[in-house]
SEDOLO-664690 format. One line per field, with one value per residue (C-alpha): residue in three letters; z, y, x; residue number from 1. Coordinates in nm, 3 decimals, always signed. Layout:
N
type = (ala;...);
z = (Z;...);
y = (Y;...);
x = (X;...);
seq = (NUM;...);
//
This chain:
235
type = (unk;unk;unk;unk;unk;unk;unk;unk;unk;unk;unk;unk;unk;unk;unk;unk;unk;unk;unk;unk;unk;unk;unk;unk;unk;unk;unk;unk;unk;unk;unk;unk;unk;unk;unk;unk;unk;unk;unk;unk;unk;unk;unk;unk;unk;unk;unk;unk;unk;unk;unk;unk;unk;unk;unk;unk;unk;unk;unk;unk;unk;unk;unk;unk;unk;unk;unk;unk;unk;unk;unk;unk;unk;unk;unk;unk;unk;unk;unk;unk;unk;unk;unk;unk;unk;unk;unk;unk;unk;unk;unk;unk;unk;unk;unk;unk;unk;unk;unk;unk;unk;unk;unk;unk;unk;unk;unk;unk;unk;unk;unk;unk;unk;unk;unk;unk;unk;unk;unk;unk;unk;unk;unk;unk;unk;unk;unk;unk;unk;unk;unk;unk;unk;unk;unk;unk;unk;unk;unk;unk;unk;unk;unk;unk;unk;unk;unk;unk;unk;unk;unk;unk;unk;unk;unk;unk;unk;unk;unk;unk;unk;unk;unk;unk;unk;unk;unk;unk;unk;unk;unk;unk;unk;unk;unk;unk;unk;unk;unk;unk;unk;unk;unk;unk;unk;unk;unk;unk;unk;unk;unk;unk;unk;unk;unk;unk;unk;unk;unk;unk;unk;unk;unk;unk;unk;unk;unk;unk;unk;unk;unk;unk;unk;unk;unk;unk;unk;unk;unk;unk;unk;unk;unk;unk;unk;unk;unk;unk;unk;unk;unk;unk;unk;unk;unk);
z = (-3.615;-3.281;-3.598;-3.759;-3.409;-3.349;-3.649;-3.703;-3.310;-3.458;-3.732;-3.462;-3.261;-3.574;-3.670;-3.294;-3.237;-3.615;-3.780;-3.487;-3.394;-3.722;-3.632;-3.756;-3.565;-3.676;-3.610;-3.320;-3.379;-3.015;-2.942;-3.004;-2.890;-3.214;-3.227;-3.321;-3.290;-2.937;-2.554;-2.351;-2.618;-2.450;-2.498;-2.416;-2.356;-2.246;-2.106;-2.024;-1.685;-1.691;-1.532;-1.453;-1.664;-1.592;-1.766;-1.683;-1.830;-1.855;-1.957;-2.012;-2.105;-2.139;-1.942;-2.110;-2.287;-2.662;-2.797;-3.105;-2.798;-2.645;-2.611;-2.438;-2.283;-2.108;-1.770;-1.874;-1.684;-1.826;-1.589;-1.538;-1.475;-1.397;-1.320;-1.388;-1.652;-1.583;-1.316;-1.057;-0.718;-0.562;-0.690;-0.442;-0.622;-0.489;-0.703;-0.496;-0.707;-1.004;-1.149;-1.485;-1.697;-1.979;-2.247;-2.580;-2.911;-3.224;-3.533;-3.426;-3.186;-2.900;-2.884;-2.877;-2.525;-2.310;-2.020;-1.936;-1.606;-1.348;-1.127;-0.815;-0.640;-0.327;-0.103;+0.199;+0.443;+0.703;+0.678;+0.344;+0.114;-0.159;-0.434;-0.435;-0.778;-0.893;-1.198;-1.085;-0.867;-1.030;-0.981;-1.043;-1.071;-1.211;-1.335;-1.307;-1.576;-1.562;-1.872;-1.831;-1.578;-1.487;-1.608;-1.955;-1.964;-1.842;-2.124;-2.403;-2.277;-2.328;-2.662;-2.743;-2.583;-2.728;-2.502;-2.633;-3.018;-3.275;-3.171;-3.327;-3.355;-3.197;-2.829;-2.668;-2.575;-2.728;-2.857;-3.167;-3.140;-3.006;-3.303;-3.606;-3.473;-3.274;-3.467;-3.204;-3.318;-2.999;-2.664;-2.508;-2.155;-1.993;-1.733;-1.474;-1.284;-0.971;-0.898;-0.581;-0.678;-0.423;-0.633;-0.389;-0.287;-0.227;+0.158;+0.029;-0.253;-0.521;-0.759;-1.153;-1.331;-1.623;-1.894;-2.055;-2.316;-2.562;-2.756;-2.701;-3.070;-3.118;-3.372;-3.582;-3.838;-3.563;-3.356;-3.586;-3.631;-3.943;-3.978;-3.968;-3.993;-3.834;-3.865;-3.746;-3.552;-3.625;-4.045);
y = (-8.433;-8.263;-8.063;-8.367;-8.537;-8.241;-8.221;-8.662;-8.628;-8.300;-8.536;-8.791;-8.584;-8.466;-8.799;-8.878;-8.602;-8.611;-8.978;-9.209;-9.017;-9.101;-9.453;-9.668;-9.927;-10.249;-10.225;-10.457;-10.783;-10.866;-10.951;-10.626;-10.525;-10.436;-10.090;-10.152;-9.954;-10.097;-10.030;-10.268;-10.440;-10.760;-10.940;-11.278;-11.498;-11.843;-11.803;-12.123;-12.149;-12.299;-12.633;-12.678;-12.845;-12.590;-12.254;-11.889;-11.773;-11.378;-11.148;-10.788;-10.482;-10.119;-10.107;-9.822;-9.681;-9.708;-9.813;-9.616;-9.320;-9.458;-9.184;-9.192;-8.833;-8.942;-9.080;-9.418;-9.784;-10.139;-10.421;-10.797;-11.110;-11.391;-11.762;-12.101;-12.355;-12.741;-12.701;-13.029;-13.039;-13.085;-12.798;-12.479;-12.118;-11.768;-11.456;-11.340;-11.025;-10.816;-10.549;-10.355;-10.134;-9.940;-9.779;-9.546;-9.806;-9.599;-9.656;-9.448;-9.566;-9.284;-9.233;-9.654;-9.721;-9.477;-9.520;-9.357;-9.537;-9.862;-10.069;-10.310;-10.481;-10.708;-10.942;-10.653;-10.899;-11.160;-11.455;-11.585;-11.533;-11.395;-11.399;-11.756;-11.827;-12.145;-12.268;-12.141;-11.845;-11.521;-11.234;-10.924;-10.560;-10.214;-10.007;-9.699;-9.519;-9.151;-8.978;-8.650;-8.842;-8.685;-8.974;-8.928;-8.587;-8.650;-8.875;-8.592;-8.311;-8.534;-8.667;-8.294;-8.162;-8.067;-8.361;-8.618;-8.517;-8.262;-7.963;-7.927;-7.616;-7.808;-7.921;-7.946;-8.304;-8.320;-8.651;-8.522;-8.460;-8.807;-8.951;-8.717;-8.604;-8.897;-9.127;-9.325;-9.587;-9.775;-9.850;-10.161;-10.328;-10.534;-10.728;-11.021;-11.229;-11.389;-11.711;-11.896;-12.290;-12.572;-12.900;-13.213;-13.355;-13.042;-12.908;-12.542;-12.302;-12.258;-11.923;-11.919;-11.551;-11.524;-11.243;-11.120;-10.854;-10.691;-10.415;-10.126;-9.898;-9.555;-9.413;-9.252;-9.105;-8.932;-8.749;-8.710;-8.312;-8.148;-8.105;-7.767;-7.634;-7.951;-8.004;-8.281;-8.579;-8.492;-8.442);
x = (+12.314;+12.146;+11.937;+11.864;+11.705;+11.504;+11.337;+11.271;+11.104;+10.868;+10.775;+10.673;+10.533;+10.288;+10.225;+10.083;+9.872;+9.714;+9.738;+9.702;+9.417;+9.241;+9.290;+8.959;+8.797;+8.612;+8.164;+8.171;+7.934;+7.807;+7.447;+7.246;+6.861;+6.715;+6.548;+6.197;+5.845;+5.738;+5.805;+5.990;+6.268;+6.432;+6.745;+6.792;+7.139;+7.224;+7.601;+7.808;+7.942;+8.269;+8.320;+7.980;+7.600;+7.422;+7.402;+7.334;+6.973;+7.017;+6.741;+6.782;+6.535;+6.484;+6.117;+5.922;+6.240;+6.194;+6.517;+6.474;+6.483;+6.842;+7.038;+7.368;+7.317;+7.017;+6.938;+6.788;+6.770;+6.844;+6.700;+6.848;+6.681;+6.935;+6.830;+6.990;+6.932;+6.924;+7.082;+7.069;+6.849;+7.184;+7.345;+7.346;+7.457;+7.493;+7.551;+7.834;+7.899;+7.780;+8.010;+7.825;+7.980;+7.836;+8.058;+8.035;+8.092;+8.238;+8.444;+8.702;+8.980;+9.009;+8.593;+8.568;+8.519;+8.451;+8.310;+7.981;+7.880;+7.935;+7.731;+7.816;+7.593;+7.649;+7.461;+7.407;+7.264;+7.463;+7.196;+7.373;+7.697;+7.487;+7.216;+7.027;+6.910;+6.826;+6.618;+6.328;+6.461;+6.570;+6.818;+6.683;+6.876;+6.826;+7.148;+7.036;+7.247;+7.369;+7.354;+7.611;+7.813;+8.176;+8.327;+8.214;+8.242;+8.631;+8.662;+8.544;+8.717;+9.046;+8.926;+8.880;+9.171;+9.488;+9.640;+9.374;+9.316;+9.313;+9.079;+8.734;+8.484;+8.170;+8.345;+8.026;+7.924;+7.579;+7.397;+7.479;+7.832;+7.882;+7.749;+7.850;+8.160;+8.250;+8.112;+7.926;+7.698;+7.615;+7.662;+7.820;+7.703;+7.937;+7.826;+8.084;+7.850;+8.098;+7.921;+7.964;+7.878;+7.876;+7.809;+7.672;+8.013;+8.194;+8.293;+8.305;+8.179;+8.431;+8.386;+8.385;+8.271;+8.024;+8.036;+7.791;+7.788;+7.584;+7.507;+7.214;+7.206;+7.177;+6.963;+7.251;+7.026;+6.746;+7.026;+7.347;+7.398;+7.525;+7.899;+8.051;+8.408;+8.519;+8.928;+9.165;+9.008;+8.641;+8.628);
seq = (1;2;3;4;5;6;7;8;9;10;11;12;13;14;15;16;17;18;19;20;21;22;23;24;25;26;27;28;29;30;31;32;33;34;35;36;37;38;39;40;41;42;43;44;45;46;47;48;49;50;51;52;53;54;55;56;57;58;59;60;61;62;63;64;65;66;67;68;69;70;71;72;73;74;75;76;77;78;79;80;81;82;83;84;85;86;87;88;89;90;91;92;93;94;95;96;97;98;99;100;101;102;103;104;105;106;107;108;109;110;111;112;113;114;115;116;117;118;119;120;121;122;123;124;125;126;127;128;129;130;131;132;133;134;135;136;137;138;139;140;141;142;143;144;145;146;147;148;149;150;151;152;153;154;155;156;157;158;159;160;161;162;163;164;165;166;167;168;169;170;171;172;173;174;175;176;177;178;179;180;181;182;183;184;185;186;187;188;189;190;191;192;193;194;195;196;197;198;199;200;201;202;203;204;205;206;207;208;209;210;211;212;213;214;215;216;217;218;219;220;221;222;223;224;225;226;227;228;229;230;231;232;233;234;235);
//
């Protein structure tokens, strides 16, 4: 019987570290910035803010980084432009917090979602509780985003690792490698706006959080590599 354990737990144990691994993930359909031929690709997004009329007006772009150019290895910035929409005269709003993260978006399960970098960004000042926007008045932040960050790099090593996933000949983490071998396809920016709202009859600010998130593509076919002796996780 002790035989018989042994050898059902090996079988499990095979299963996990080969199988699971191959596990498939669904294209994700969020909002994407479309790679096109100029300079400075926007994104635009009207989020609801719970509870209240107004909405939260939220423009995003690369600056002089060609999207068709986006690579996750490189050192690259995405710039926000936050404002409100309809909102009443009587209506005061601070952007008490702003917490971005930007990850790795691929078909397979342990690549989907690593993480690659993070931004917070806080009122610094004592004159105010944060971030005064208004209709009229905007919020406006650059994530500066690290391309070969040790948080990514973390992330890899355990993908490749005999811990994380089957080994592979190419371990390297390369644009390429992301995409052929890890079958990246985009990358996915998640942004929580923590508002502070204080409507015309209220004594204090209450808080409700906004999230926004969207898509920035890859081009698979520029920087995909050719496949060689690949085994396991990666064929």
């Amino acid at each position: 019987m002790k035989k018989n354990i042994v050898i059902i737990l090996a079988l499990l144990t095979a299963f996990t570290l080969t199988g699971c691994n191959d596990e498939q993930v669904a294209v994700s359909n969020l909002d994407t910035m479309q790679i096109a031929a100029t300079d400075n690709q926007s994104l635009q997004q009207v989020l609801p803010v719970k509870g209240e009329s107004f909405t939260l007006n939220c423009s995003y772009d690369t600056g002089n980084y060609n999207i068709s150019e986006w690579r996750i290895t490189d050192s690259k910035t995405l710039s926000m432009n936050v404002k409100l929409e309809n909102s009443p005269a009587d209506v005061e709003v601070m952007i008490e917090h702003v917490h971005c993260d930007i990850n790795i978006k691929s078909t397979l399960a342990v690549v989907d979602g690593l993480q690659q970098d993070s931004m917070d960004d806080t009122y610094h000042g004592v004159s105010q509780d944060g971030f005064y926007v208004n209709n009229a008045t905007e919020y406006n932040s650059v994530f500066a985003i690290e391309g070969y960050s040790e948080t990514l790099i973390s992330g890899w090593g355990f993908v490749c690792g005999s811990y994380g996933a089957s080994t592979i000949t190419e371990k390297r983490m390369t644009e390429g490698n992301l995409i052929t071998y890890g079958k990246a396809y985009a990358q996915k920016v998640q942004i929580v706006y923590d508002l502070s709202i204080k409507n015309k009859d209220d004594q204090y600010y209450h808080t409700v959080s906004v999230i926004s998130e969207f898509l920035i593509p890859l081009n698979t076919e520029k920087y995909a590599t050719t496949k060689s002796n690949s085994v396991g996780l990666f064929k």
